[in-house]
VODREN-545199 format. One record per residue (C-alpha): residue in three letters; x, z, y. Coordinates in steps of 0.2 Angstrom, whole numbers, plus 5000, padded with zeros to 4 digits. Layout:
N
ALAXZY ...
This chain:
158
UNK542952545197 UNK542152395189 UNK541152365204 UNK542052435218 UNK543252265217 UNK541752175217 UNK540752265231 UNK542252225243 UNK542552035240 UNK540452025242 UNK540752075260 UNK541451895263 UNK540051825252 UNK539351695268 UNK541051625265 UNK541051555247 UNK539351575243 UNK537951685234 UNK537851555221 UNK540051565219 UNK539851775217 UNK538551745205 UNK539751645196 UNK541151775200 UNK539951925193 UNK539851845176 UNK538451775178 UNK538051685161 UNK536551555161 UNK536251515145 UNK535351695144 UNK534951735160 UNK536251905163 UNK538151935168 UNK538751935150 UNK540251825157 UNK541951905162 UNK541751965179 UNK543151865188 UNK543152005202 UNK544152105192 UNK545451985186 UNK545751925202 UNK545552085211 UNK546652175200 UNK548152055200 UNK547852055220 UNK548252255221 UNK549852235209 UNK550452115219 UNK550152205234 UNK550752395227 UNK552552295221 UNK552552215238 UNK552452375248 UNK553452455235 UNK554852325236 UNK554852335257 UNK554852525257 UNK556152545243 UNK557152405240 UNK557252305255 UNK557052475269 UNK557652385280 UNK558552445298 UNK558352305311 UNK556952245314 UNK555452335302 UNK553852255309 UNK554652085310 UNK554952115291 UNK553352205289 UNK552552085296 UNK553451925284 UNK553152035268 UNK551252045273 UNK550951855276 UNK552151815260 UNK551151945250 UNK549151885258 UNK549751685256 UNK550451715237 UNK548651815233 UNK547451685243 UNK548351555230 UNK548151645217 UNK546351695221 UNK546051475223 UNK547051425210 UNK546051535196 UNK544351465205 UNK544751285208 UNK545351295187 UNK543751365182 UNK542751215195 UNK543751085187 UNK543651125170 UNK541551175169 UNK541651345166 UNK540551365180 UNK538551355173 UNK537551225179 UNK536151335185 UNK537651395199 UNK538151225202 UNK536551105203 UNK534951125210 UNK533650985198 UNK532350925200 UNK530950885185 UNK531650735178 UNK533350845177 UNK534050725192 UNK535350825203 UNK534550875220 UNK535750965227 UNK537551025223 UNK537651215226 UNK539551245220 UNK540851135227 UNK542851155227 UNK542751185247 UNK541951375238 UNK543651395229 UNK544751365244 UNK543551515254 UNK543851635241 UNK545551585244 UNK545251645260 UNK544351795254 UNK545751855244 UNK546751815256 UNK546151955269 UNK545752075254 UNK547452055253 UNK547952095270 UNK546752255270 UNK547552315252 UNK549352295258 UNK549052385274 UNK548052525265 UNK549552525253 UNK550852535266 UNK549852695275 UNK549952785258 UNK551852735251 UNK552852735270 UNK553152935266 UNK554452925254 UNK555252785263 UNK557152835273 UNK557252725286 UNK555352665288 UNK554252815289 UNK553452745304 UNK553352555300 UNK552052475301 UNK551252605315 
């Protein structure tokens, strides 16, 4: 389990960066390993609860009569927008307050001058985006498995 999360938010890696998923790993450069947390899980893990009470809270609470897919449809987007802010907002912390190492972030030359910048806050918004259709793909996964025990929407979303 503790790299399944990992593995699936590493097949959107082109869009926040091999440098970012190093960083997201644990990746600690002071000695050269992942000794840090590994931020896939934290993130990942609040992402499923989120998306097991929203489907929960559809199928069980809500059930509604009228119109299922429209509602199926709005808890889906509320749940994936809620989880891509939550996936930035831990990131974007984390850029801004240096956690980040600076062997992820900077590329130096010699002299220790910066070369290039290898992390930016546009990363953090892209995971954003990353948790955001893991999102989508846990609450549509969750949905197949819990619709069962629904009354009114055994068939919802398909």
């Amino acid at each position: 389990m503790n790299e399944i999360i990992g593995e699936i938010y590493c097949l959107f890696e082109s869009l926040f960066g091999e440098n970012f998923g190093n960083y997201l790993w644990g990746w600690n450069c002071e000695d050269g390993s992942f000794t840090n947390p590994n931020k896939f899980n934290q993130i990942g893990l609040i992402t499923i609860l989120i998306c097991v009470i929203a489907v929960l809270i559809y199928y069980y609470v809500f059930n509604p009569v009228r119109k299922q897919r429209m509602c199926w449809c709005v808890m889906l987007g509320t749940t994936a927008v809620i989880n891509g802010f939550i996936g930035y907002y831990i990131t974007i912390n984390d850029y801004l307050d240096g956690k980040i190492g600076d062997c992820l972030m900077n590329t130096r030359d010699e002299e220790g001058n910066i070369v290039a910048t290898l992390i930016n806050s546009w990363d953090c918004f892209y995971f954003g985006v990353t948790n955001f259709i893991v999102s989508v793909c846990f609450f549509f996964l969750f949905s197949m498995i819990l619709k069962w025990g629904s009354s009114g929407n055994k068939h919802y979303p398909i």
